[in-house]
N, C-alpha and C positions, 0 to 999 in steps of 0.2 A: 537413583543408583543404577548402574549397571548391573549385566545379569550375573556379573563378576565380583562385585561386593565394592568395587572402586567408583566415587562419587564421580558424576559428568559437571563440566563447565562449560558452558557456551559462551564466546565471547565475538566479538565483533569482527571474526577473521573467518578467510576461506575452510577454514581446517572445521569450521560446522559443518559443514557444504557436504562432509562424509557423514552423518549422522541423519540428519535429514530425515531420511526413510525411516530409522530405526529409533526402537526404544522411547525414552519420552518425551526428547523431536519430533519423532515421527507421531503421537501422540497430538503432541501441539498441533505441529502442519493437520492434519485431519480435522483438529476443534477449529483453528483457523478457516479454513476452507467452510466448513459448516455454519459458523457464527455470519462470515460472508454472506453466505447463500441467505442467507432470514433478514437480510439487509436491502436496501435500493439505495441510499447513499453512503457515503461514507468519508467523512474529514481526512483529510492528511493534511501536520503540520510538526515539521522538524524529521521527518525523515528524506535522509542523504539517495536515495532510490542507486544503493549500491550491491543491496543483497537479491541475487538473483533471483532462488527459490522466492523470495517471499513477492518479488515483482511481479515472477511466469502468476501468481496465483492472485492477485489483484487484475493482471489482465486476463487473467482467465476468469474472474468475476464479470469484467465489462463485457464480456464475450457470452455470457449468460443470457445475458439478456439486454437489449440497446435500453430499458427504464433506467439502468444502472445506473447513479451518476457518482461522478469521484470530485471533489471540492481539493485542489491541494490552497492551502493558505502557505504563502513566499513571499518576504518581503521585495523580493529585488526580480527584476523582469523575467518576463515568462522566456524568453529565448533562453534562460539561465535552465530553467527547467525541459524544457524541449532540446536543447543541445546533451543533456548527460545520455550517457552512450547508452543506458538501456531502452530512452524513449527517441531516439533519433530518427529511428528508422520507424515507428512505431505511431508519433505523432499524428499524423495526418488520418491515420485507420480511427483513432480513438481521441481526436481534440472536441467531435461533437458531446462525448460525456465528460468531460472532464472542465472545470473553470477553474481559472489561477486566480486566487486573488492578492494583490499584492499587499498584505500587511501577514506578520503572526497574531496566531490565537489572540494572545493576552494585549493586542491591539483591536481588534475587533469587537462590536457592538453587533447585536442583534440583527439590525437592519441588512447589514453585510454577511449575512447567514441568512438573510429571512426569505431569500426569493429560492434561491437554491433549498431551500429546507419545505418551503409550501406546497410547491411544484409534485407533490408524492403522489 
C-alpha cells in the first residue's frame, strides 16, 4: 500500500518507470541490486530486455566485476538478442560475460548449463 491507503499495481508498462525509487518499488530495486551483488552468475530466460531500470541494473552487475557472468537462454539467434535497442550499442563492451544459448530452459539438460555453471 501507499502511504495514502490506495493499493499500488505494477504492470508491465512505462507508467512503473515513476515509482521505481519509491515506496515498495523502490524497496524491491534495493533487494534486487543486493541479491545481484552475492551472485557471479546469473540465468536469463523469457525476459523481453525491454524494461530499462531493471536492464541499467544487470549491466551494472557486469560492471561489478568482469567474474560476472550472465547465461541468456533464447531459442532463436543471437543477433536476435544483440539487435534489441537496449543491448545494441552495449554488445561488444559486455559479449565476453555474457553466452546465448540457443534453446529455452525447459529444453535444456545439464550438460548445456554445466560448463558455464563450473567455471565459478
Amino acid at each position: 500500500m501507499l502511504d495514502h491507503g490506495q493499493p499500488m499495481f505494477l504492470t508491465g508498462t512505462t507508467v512503473k518507470e515513476q515509482a521505481y525509487g519509491t515506496y515498495l518499488v523502490g524497496d524491491m530495486f534495493c533487494r534486487f541490486r543486493k541479491v545481484l551483488s552475492e551472485h557471479r552468475r546469473l540465468i536469463v530466460c523469457g525476459y523481453g530486455w525491454l524494461d530499462r531500470e531493471i536492464n541499467l541494473r544487470l549491466v551494472q552487475w557486469l560492471c561489478d566485476q568482469a567474474s560476472n557472468k550472465m547465461i541468456i537462454l533464447h531459442h532463436k539467434p543471437i543477433e536476435e538478442i544483440r539487435n534489441k535497442p537496449f543491448w545494441r550499442a552495449r554488445w561488444g563492451r559486455y559479449s565476453a560475460q555474457i553466452h546465448v544459448e540457443p534453446r529455452w530452459l525447459s529444453e535444456c539438460e545439464l550438460g548445456n548449463l554445466e560448463t558455464f555453471i563450473e567455471d565459478l
